[in-house]
C-alpha positions as a Python dict, from the first residue, in 0.01 Angstrom:
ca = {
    (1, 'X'): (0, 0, 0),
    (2, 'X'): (-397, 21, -28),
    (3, 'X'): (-517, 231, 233),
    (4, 'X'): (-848, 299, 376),
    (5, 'X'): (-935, 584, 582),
    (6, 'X'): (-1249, 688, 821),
    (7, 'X'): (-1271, 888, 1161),
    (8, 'X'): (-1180, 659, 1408),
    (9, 'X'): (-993, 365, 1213),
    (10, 'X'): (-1262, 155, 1483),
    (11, 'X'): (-1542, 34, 1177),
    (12, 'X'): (-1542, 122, 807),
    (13, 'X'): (-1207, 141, 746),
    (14, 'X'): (-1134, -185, 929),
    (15, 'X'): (-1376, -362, 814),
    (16, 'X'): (-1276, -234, 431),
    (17, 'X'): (-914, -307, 531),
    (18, 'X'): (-1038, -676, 642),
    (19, 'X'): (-1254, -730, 355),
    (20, 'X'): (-954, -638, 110),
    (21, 'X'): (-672, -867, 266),
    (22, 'X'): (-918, -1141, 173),
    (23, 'X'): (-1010, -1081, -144),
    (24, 'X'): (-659, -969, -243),
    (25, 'X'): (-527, -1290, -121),
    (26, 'X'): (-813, -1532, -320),
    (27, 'X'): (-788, -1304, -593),
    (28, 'X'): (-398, -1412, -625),
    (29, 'X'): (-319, -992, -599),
    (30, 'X'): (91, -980, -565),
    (31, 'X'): (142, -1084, -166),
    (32, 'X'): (419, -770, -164),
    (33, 'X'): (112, -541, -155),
    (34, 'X'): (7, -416, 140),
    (35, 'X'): (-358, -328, 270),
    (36, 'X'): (-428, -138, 595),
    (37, 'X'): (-623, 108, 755),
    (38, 'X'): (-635, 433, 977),
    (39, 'X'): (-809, 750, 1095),
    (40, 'X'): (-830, 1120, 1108),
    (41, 'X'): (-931, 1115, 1501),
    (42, 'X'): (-882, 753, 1676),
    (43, 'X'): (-995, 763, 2005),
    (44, 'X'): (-1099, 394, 2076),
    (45, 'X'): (-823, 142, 2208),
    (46, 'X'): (-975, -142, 1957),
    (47, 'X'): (-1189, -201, 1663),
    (48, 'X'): (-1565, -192, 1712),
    (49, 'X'): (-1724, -505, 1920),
    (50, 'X'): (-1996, -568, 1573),
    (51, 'X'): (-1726, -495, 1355),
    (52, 'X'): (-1496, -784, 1507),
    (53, 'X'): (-1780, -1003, 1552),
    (54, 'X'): (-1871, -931, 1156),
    (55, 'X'): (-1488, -1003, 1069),
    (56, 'X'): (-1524, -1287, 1217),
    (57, 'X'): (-1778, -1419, 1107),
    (58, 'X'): (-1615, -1388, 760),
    (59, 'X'): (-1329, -1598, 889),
    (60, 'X'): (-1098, -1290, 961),
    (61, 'X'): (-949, -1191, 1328),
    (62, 'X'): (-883, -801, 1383),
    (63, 'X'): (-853, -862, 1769),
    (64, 'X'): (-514, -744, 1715),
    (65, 'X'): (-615, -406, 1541),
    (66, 'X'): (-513, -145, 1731),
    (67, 'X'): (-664, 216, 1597),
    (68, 'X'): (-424, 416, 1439),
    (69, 'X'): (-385, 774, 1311),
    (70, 'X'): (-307, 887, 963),
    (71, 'X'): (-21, 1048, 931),
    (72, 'X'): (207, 1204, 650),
    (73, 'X'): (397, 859, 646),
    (74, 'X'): (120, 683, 586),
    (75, 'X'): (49, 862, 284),
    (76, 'X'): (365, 894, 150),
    (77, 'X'): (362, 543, 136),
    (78, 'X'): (21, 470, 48),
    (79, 'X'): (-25, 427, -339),
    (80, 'X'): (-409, 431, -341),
    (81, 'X'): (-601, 580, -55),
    (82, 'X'): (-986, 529, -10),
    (83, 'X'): (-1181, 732, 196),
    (84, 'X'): (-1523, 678, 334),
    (85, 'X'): (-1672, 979, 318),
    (86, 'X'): (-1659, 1342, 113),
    (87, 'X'): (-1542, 1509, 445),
    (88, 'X'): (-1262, 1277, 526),
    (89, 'X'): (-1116, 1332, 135),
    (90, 'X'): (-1146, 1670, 216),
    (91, 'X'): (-957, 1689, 515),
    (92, 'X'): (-684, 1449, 386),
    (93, 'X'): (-668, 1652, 72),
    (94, 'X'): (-638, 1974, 300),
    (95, 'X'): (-379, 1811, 539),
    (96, 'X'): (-159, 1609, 321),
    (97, 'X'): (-220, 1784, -39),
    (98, 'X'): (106, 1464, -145),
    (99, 'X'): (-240, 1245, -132),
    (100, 'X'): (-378, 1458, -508),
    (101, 'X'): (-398, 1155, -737),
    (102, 'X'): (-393, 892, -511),
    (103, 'X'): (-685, 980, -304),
    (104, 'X'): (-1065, 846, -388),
    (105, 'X'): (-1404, 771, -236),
    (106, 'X'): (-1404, 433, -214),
    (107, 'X'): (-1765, 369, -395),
    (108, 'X'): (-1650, 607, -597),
    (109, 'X'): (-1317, 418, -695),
    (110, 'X'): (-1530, 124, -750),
    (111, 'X'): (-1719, 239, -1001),
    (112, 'X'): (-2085, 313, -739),
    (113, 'X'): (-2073, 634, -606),
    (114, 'X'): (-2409, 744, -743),
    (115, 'X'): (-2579, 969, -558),
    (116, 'X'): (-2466, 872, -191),
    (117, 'X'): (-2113, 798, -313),
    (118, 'X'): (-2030, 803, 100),
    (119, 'X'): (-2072, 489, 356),
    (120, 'X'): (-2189, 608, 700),
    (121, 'X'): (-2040, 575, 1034),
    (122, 'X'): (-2242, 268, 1205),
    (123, 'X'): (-2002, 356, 1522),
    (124, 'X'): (-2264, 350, 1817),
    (125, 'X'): (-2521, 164, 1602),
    (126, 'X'): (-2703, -167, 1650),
    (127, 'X'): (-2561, -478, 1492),
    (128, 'X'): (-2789, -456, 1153),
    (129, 'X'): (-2645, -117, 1087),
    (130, 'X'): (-2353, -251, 1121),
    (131, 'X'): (-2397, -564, 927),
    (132, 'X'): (-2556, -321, 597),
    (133, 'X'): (-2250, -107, 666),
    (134, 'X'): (-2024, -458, 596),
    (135, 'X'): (-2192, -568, 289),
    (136, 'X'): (-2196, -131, 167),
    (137, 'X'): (-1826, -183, 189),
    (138, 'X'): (-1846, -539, 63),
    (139, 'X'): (-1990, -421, -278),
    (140, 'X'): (-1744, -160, -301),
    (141, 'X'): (-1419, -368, -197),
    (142, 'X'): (-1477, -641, -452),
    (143, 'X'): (-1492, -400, -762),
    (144, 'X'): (-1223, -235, -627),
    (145, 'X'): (-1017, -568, -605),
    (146, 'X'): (-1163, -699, -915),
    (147, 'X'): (-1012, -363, -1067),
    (148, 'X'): (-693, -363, -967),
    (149, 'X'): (-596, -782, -913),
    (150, 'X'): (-277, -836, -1156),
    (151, 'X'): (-247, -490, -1295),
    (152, 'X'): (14, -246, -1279),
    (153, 'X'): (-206, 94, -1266),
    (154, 'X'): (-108, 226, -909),
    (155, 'X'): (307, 189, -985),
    (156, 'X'): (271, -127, -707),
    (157, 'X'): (604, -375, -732),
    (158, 'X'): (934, -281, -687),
    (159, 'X'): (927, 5, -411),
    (160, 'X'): (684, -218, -237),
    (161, 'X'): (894, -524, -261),
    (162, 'X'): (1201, -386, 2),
    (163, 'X'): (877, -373, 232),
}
């Protein structure tokens, strides 16, 4: 499983988790892989209203997505986690120190952290922010699916096949 991570599983990490399902799938990635999402302190009952309407707009429905917390499962099972920002790999790291190896920035695992290798929280921002918080996270999600489409590099196949 790919697995992206933010504060409130409500915007980045749903929108990187919607992103990724679609690119996986058009890039042919193995259909046994999994993508999803959570957070290190959901509060909302549902993904962002901009987010959604974003997602939509890119043919994709998260209506359904129901905010989750990340828990030790989670990353057990994760093979590649991708966090948002410097302080949610640092609290991961700190609370789950099974994530060493597996867990990144996600501009970073792309290949663009630079010098703001972090995408910022657009929750309670206007629809723009939230739209240059999409294509952020669009930048970053393709290289990261261009990177990893038909390889073998994150031990993905047989222990996610009984999935």
């Amino acid at each position: 499983m790919i697995l992206f991570v933010c504060t409130g599983n409500t915007c980045r990490s749903v929108m990187a988790e919607g992103l990724a399902r679609l690119l996986w799938e058009r890039s042919g990635g193995d259909p046994r892989i999994k993508i999803s999402s959570a957070g290190l302190a959901p509060v909302e009952e549902e993904a962002s209203p901009y987010a959604r309407e974003l997602l939509s707009r890119e043919g994709l429905s998260m209506d359904e997505h129901i905010p989750r917390r990340l828990t030790a499962s989670l990353v057990r099972e994760a093979r590649l986690i991708l966090a948002m920002e410097e302080h949610h790999r640092r609290l991961i790291g700190e609370r789950y120190p099974a994530a060493a190896g597996k867990l990144f920035l996600l501009k970073e695992f792309a290949g663009i952290g630079g010098d703001a290798p972090g995408i910022k929280d657009p929750f309670g921002g206007s629809r723009e922010i939230y739209r240059r918080t999409l294509e952020e996270i669009r930048e970053a999600v393709e290289k990261v699916i261009d990177k990893l489409a038909g390889k073998e590099t994150l031990n993905f196949g047989e222990e996610e096949s009984d999935q």
